[in-house]
C-alpha positions as CSV (number, residue, x, y, z in Angstrom):
1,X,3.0,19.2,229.0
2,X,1.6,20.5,225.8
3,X,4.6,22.9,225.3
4,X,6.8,19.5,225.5
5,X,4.5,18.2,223.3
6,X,4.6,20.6,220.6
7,X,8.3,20.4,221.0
8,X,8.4,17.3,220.3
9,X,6.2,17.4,217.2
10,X,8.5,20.1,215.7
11,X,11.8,17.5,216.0
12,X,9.5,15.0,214.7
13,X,9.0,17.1,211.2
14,X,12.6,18.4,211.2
15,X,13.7,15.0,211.6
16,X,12.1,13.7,208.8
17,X,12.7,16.8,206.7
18,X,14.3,15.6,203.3
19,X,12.9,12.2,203.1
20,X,10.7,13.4,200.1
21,X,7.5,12.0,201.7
22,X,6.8,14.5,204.2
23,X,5.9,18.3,204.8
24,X,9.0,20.6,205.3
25,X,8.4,22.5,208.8
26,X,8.7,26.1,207.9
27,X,8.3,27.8,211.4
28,X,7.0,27.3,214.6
29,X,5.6,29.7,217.0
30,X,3.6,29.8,220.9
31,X,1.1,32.8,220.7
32,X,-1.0,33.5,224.3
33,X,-4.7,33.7,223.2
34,X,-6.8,37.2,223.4
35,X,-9.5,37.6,225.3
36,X,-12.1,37.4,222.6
37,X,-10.5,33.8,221.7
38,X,-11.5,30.1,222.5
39,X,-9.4,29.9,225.6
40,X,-8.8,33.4,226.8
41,X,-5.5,33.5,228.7
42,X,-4.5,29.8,227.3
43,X,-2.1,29.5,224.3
44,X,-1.5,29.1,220.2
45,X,0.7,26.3,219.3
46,X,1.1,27.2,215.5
47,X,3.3,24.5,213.7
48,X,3.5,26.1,209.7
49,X,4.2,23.4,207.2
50,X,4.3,22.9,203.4
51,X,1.8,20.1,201.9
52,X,3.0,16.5,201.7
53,X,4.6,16.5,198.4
54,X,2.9,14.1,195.9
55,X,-0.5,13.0,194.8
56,X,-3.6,12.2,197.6
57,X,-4.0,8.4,197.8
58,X,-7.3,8.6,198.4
59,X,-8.0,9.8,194.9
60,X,-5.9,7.0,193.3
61,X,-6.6,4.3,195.9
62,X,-8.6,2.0,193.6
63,X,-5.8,2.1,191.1
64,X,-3.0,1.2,193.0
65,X,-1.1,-2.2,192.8
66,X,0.0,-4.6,195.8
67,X,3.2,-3.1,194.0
68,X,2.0,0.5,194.8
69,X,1.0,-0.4,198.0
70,X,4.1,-1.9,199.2
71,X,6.4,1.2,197.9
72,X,3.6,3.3,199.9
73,X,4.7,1.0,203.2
74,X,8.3,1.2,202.9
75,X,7.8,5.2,202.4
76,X,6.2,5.5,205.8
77,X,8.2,3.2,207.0
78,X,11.2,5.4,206.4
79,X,9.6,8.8,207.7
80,X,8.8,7.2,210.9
81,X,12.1,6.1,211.4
């Protein structure tokens, strides 16, 4: 269940790749964990991605206009489509 998880997080951010508003998926990879690890025996799902492009919200949120905010929505609107 998890590896069809993780699969599915990895179409998710290729899917949205070039919509300007998210992270580009670079690569993806399962490792099995050592022995010395967490979960010895279980496994790594390691998803590598670039930072969302743009400027943290939180450190502008008080300036933002209903304008702002409604660009903001439609953005994310569009990703998750």
């Amino acid at each position: 269940m998890a590896a069809r998880l993780f699969q599915t997080e990895c179409f998710a951010l290729k899917a949205a790749d070039g919509s300007g508003h998210t992270p580009r998926g670079l690569d993806a990879d399962v490792q099995d964990q050592m022995s010395d690890m967490p979960y010895p025996e279980g496994y790594l799902f390691i998803l590598l991605m670039t930072f969302v492009p743009g400027v943290n919200p939180l450190s502008i949120w008080h300036s933002l206009t209903k304008d702002d905010l409604q660009i903001m929505r439609t953005q994310l609107t569009q990703s998750l489509e």
